[in-house]
C-alpha positions, 0 to 999 in steps of 0.5 A, a space after each residue: 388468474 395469477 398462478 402466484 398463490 398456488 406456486 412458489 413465489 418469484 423472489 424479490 430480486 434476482 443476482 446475476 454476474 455481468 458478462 462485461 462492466 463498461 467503462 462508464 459504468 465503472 467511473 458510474 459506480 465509484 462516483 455514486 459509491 464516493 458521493 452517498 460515502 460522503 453523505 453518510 460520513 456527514 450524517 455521522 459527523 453531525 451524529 457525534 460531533 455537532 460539527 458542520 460536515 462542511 467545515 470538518 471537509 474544508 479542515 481535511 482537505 487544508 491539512 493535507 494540501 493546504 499548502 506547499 509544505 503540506 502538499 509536499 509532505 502528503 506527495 512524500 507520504 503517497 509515494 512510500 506507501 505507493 512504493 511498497 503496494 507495487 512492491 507487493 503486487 507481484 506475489 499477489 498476483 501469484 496468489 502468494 500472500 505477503 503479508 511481510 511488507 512491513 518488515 521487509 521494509 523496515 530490513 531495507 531501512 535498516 540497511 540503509 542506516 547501517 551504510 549511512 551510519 558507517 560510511 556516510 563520511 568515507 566514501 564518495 556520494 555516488 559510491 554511497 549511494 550506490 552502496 545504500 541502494 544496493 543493501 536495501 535491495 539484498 536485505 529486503 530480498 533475503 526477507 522475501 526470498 526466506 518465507 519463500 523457500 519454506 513455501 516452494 520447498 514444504 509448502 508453509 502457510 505464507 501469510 503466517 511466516 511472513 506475518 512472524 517475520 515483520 516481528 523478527 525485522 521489529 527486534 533487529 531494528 531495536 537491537 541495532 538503536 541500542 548500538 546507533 542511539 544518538 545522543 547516548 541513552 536516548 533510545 533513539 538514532 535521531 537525525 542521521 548525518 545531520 551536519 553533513 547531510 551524508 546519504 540524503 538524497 538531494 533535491 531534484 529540479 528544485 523538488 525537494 523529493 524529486 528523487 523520490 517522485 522518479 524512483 517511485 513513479 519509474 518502479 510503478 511503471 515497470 512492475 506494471 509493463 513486467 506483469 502485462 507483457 513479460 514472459 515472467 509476468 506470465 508465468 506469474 499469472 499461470 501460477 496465480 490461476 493455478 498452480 497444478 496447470 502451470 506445472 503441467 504447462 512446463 511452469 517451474 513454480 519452485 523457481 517462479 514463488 522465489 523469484 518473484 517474492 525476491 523482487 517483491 523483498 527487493 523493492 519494499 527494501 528499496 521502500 525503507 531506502 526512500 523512507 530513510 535517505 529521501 525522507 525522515 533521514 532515521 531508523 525506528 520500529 515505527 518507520 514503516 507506519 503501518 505501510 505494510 498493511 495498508 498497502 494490501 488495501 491499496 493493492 486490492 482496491 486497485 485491483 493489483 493496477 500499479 497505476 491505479 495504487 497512485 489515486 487510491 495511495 493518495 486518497 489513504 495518504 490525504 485523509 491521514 494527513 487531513 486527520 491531523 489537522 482537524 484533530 486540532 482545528 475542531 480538538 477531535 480525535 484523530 480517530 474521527 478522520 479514521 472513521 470517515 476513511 473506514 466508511 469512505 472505504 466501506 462504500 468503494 469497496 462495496 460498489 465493486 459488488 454493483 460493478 461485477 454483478 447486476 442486480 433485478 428486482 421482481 416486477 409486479 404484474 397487475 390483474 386485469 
C-alpha cells in the first residue's frame, strides 16, 4: 500500500545545482531560450499590432544590416558599447560596482574635445593624436580613481558614488558647450574641425572605422589575458571572492580597488575618445547613449567574458538599430523594438537558471 496518504507528500519537482554544465548543454539552452524568445515576441507582436512577426524580423534585420552603410554604422556602434563593457569588467570582477561607466565616458569625450578644439590645427596628427588619446586615458582615470579612493579609504557605497559622479561628467560637458558652441547660440558644438578633419581617425585598410575595429578589439583581448593570466588579474579575483582572505593572503586591497578602477576609468575614457574622434566627430551630454548602463547588461550576460561581450554588443546594437527601421517601415514606435529586446533579454537570462541548475519533477508510482 502507498505510504503517500499517510506522510508527507513528495513535491512536484525537486532543484538541484549541477556539479558541471557541458558545452553542448550550454549552446542547448541558449539556443532553446532564443528560439521560444522569438515565439513569444511573435505572439506579442501579433497581440499589439497585427503585423506578420515575419516581416517585423525581415524590418529589424534590413535596418541594422541591410546595407554596407548600415552594416558599418551598427559594427561602429558595437564596438563603442564593446569598449566600455571591457572597460567595466574589471572592477566587477573585483566585485566593485561601477555603475560610473557613462560618465567616465563622457569625461573622455570631453577631453578628447577639448584637445580637438585647441589644438586640432597647431600640432602635427601624430603628436595630436597622441595627446587625445592620452587625455582620454587620464580623465577617464581621474573618474575612476576619485569613488576609488573614498571606498579603499572610508569604504563608501561604490554604486551611489559612482552613480552621482555620471551626474557631475553631465554638468561638465553642458558647461564646456557653452564656451565651444559652434555656430554662436546653438547650444551645441556641432561637427568639430569639420573642413580640416583635425583629430578624426582616419580610415584603416580601406575601413572607414578600421581604427576603431583594432583598438577595440586589441583592448578586448588584453582585458581578457590581464584577468586569466596576470598576477594582477589575480589579485583581482582574490579580492572579488572576498576581501578578508586576500588580506590575509598578503593582498594590499587599498592598492588593488585604485589600480584597477584607474584601468577601468582609463579605457571608458578611451571609449569617449573613439566616440568623438572615430565616430560622430562632437561633444554632447547625449554621447554616451546610455552605454554606461548597457554595458553592465553585456558584462553580466557575458558572464565578465570580454570575448564573449562581442555576440551580446552586437545582439543589443543590432535590435537598436533594427528599431529605427521598423519604427518607419511599419509607423511603430521605437519602443516596440525595445519590447522585443526586453523579452529576447528575459528569456537568455532566464536559461542561465536552466544552465546552473537541473530541475526533477516527482515521478508518479502505480498501484499494482
Amino acid at each position: 500500500m502507498s505510504n503517500n496518504n499517510h506522510g508527507v507528500r513528495e513535491p512536484l519537482f525537486h532543484i538541484s545545482k549541477r556539479q558541471e554544465s557541458s558545452l553542448f548543454l550550454r549552446i542547448g539552452v541558449r539556443l532553446a531560450a532564443i528560439a521560444l524568445a522569438l515565439v513569444a515576441c511573435g505572439v506579442v507582436i501579433v497581440a499589439l499590432t497585427g503585423l506578420n512577426p515575419m516581416e517585423v524580423y525581415a524590418g529589424i534585420i534590413d535596418g541594422a544590416v541591410g546595407s554596407s552603410r548600415r552594416l558599418w554604422v551598427t559594427i561602429r556602434d558595437t564596438l563603442a558599447l564593446l569598449l566600455v563593457a571591457v572597460a567595466i569588467t574589471p572592477a566587477f570582477k573585483m566585485r566593485f560596482w561601477n555603475v560610473g561607466g557613462e560618465g567616465q565616458v563622457l569625461i573622455g569625450a570631453t577631453a578628447t574635445a577639448a584637445v580637438m578644439i585647441n589644438l586640432g590645427d597647431r600640432v602635427p596628427a601624430p603628436v595630436l593624436f597622441a595627446l587625445m588619446i592620452g587625455a582620454s586615458l587620464l580623465a577617464g582615470m581621474i573618474w575612476g580613481v576619485i569613488p576609488a579612493l573614498f571606498k579603499a579609504g572610508w569604504n563608501t557605497n561604490e554604486t551611489l558614488f559612482t552613480l552621482m559622479m555620471n551626474y557631475v561628467a553631465t554638468q561638465i560637458v553642458s558647461f564646456c558647450i557653452v564656451f565651444w558652441e559652434n555656430p554662436a547660440g546653438s547650444n551645441s558644438v556641432g561637427i568639430i574641425n569639420s573642413a580640416s578633419k583635425a583629430g578624426w581617425l582616419p580610415p584603416l585598410f580601406g575601413l572607414t572605422y578600421g581604427w576603431n575595429l583594432v583598438i577595440v578589439v586589441a583592448i578586448t583581448a588584453f582585458i581578457y589575458v590581464y584577468l586569466r593570466y596576470s598576477k594582477q588579474g589575480y589579485e583581482i579575483a582574490y579580492v572579488g571572492q572576498s576581501v578578508n582572505t586576500a588580506r590575509y593572503a598578503g593582498i594590499n586591497v587599498k592598492t588593488v580597488i585604485i589600480r584597477t578602477m584607474a584601468i577601468s576609468g582609463a579605457l571608458c575614457g578611451l571609449a569617449g575618445f573613439i566616440l568623438v574622434s572615430g565616430a560622430g566627430h562632437t561633444i554632447s551630454t547625449t554621447l554616451a547613449g546610455g552605454r554606461g548602463f548597457t554595458a553592465i547588461v553585456v558584462a553580466w550576460l557575458s558572464k565578465l567574458n570580454t570575448f564573449t561581450m562581442m555576440l551580446v554588443s552586437f545582439l543589443l546594437t543590432f535590435m537598436a538599430k533594427g528599431a529605427i527601421q521598423i519604427a518607419s517601415q511599419f509607423s511603430l514606435n521605437e519602443n516596440a523594438s525595445e519590447i522585443i529586446t526586453g523579452i529576447i533579454l528575459f528569456f537568455v537570462l532566464g536559461c542561465e537558471f536552466f544552465i546552473n541548475y537541473k530541475v526533477e519533477f516527482r515521478h508518479r508510482h502505480r498501484e499494482g
